[in-house]
N, C-alpha and C positions, 0 to 999 in steps of 0.2 A: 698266724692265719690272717688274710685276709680279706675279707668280704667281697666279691665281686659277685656284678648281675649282666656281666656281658653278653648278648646273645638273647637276653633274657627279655617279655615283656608284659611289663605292669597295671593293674586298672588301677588307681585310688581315687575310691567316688569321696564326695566334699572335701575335693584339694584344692578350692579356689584360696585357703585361707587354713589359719591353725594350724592342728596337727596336719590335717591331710596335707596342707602345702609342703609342710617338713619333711614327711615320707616321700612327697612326689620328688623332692629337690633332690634330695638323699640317694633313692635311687636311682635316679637318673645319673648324679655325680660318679654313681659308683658302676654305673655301665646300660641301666635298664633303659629300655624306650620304656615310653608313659603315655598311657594315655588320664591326660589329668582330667575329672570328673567334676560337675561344680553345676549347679540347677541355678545359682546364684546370679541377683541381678548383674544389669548392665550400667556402667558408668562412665563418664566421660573419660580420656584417657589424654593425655597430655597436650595430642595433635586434634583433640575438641572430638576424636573418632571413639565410638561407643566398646568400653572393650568391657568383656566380662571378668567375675574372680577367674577363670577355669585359665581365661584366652593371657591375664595378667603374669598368671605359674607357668601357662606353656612356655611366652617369653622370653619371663626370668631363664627356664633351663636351657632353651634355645641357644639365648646369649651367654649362656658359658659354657656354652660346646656340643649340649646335650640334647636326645633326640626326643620328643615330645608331640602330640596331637589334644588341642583344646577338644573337649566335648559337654554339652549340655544338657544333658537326658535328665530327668528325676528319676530317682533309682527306684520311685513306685510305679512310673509307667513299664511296662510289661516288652511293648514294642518299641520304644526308643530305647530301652536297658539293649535289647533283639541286635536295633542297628547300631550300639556302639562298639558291640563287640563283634560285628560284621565287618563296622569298617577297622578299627584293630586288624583281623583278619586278612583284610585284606588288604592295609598296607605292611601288614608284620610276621602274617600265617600261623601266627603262633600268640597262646597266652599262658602268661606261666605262671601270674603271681596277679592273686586278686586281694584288695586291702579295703573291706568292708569297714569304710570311716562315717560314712553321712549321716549327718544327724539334727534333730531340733530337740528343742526345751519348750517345755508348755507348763511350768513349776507353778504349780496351787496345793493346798493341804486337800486330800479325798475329798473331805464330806465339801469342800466347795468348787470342786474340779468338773468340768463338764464333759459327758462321756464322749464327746466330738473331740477336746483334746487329748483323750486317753486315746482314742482312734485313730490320731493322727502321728500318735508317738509311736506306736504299736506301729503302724504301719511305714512310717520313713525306717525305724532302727532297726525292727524284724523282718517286714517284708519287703523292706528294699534290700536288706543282705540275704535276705533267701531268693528272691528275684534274680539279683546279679549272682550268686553264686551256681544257681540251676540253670544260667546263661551261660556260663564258662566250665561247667562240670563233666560234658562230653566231651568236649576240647581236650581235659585237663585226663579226661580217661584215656584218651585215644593216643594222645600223645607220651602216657605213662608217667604222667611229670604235675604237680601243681603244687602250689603255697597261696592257703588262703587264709586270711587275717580276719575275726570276728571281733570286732568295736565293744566290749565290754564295759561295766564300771562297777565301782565300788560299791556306789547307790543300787545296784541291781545284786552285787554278792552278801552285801551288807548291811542295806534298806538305808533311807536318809528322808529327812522329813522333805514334804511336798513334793516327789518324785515316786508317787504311787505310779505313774504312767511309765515316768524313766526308766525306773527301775526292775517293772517287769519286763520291759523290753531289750534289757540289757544282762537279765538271768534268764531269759528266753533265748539270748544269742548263746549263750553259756551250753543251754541244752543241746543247740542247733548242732555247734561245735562237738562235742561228744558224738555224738551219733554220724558224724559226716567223717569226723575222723578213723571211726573203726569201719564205714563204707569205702571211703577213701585207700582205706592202707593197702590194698592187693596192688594198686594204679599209682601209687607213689605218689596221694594225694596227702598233704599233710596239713591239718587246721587246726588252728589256734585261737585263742583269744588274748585278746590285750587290756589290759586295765590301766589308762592314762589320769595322770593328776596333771593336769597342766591349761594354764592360764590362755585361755582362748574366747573366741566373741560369747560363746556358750557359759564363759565363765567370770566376766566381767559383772564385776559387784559385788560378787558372793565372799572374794576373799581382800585381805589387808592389801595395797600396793605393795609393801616389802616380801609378804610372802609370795605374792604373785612374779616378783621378781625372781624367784629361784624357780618357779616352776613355770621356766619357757619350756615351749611344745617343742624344742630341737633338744632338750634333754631327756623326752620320751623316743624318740625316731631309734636310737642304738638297739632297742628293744627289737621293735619295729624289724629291723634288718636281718638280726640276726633271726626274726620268727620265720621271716619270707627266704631265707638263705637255702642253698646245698643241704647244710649239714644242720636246717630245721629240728625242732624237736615239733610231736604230734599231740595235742592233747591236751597241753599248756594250756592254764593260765598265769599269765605273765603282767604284772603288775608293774609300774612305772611313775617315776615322779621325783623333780627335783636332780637325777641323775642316779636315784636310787630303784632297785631292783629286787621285787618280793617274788614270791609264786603262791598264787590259791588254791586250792585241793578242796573238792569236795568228796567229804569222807563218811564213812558210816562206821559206830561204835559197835561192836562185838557183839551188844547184846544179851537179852533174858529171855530163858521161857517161861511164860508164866500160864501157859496153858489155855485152857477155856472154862466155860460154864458160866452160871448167874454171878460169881464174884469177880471174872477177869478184868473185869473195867478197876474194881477196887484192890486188884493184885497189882494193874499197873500203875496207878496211883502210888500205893507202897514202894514197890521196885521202881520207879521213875530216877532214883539216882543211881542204884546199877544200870539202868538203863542208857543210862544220859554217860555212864565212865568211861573213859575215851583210854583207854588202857590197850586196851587191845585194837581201837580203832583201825580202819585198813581204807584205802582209796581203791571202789571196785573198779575193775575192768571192764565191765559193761553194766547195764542195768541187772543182768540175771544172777550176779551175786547175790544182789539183796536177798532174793528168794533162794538160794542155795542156803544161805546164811541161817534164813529161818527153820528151813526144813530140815538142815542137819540137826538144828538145836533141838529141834520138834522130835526127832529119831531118837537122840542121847536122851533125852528126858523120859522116852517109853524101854530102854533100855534096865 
């Protein structure tokens, strides 16, 4: 099998650099028009002329064949997100793959964290992929066709210290992603998310040089491809790093009933480790399991 995006066309917001640039290159090589996304400063460029991260990737993919439109927008303003995918639109007619990358770091422990940078994380990682998503979702209904990428991490599945801000905004995409995918599925819309481990401006410091060395951002992109592909899966969390490949599942264990009254609090105490045994554990299909789950046990117990 082999992956092609011809025909096909792509948004990946903060691809001046990192991962996003990987995805942009990537698909483009493998057929897609891009429009590469980047809020990122301006800097001199070889011939003394001011070029940005965004305008650097269009470039690159230009000069190797591929068909590419620089754009600027921040993905939390509401009407420049409007006119990127206007002009998209209107040089392409068509969007078929949107790859919710952009992002910042504002890394402090809580109790010293200021809630303006909790604000700001929350709102580039959440609401600028809810932003760009609700900008291309009619698009993507109309035309019966979409593959959209949600920016997840580890820090957000799995908590990591001083990324109280990161981290919800990246188990907030997790939610996004569920609920868009079972809205999505009539329209052949299909969303996922991505969990990247890989060495980028975001992550300079944090780890050794030699580990940082296996984890280039073009051995996360394969993931990547194959999430925005034909033969997509929906629902996915897809984890990535170093050229290694996990999947996350958020699950719910089988469960007890422990009834009600003045002792339920101290029945769940007691029972907290049948509760906690993952034996029977199950990955719901939507949120209203849970409540199925409980209510049947609630039935069998008056039985």
């Amino acid at each position: 099998m082999n992956i092609r995006f011809d025909g096909k066309v792509a948004i990946v917001t903060g691809a001046g650099g990192g991962l996003g640039r990987q995805h942009a290159l990537a698909l483009a090589a493998r057929g897609a028009k891009v429009v590469v996304n980047d809020f990122g400063r301006a800097a001199p460029g070889d011939d003394g002329a001011a070029l940005s991260a965004a305008d650097v990737v269009t470039n690159e993919i230009r000069a190797a064949g591929g068909t590419a439109i620089a754009n600027h927008a921040s993905v939390t303003d509401e009407v420049a997100v409007a006119l990127m995918i206007r002009e998209a639109m209107d040089a392409w007619g068509r969007i078929d793959i949107l790859v919710n990358n952009a992002g910042i770091l504002r890394d402090k422990s809580f109790g010293k964290m200021a809630l303006n940078d909790f604000r700001l994380v929350i709102d580039v990682h959440l609401m600028g992929a809810a932003i760009c998503t609700k900008a291309v979702w009619d698009i993507m209904r109309a035309q019966k066709y979409g593959r959209i990428v949600m920016t997840t991490s580890s820090s957000g599945l799995y908590g990591n210290f001083g990324q109280a801000n990161y981290g919800a905004a990246k188990m907030a995409l997790v939610g996004l992603m569920q609920t868009l995918s079972i809205e999505g599925a009539k329209d052949n819309i299909h969303v996922n998310c991505l969990a990247p481990t890989a060495a980028t401006r975001m992550t300079e410091g944090l780890m050794a040089p030699d580990v940082l060395a296996k984890l280039a951002p073009e051995s996360v992109t394969p993931g990547l491809l194959h999430l925005v592909s034909d033969d997509a899966p929906t629902r996915a969390i897809l984890c990535a790093g170093a050229g290694t490949f996990e999947r996350a599942y958020i699950t719910l264990t089988g469960g007890v009933h422990v009834g009600t009254g003045p002792d339920a609090a101290e029945r769940v105490a007691t029972q907290f480790a049948a509760i906690s045994d993952r034996a029977d554990e199950m990955v719901p299909d939507n949120g209203g399991a849970q409540g199925r789950n409980e209510v049947a046990k609630a039935i069998a117990a008056t039985c």
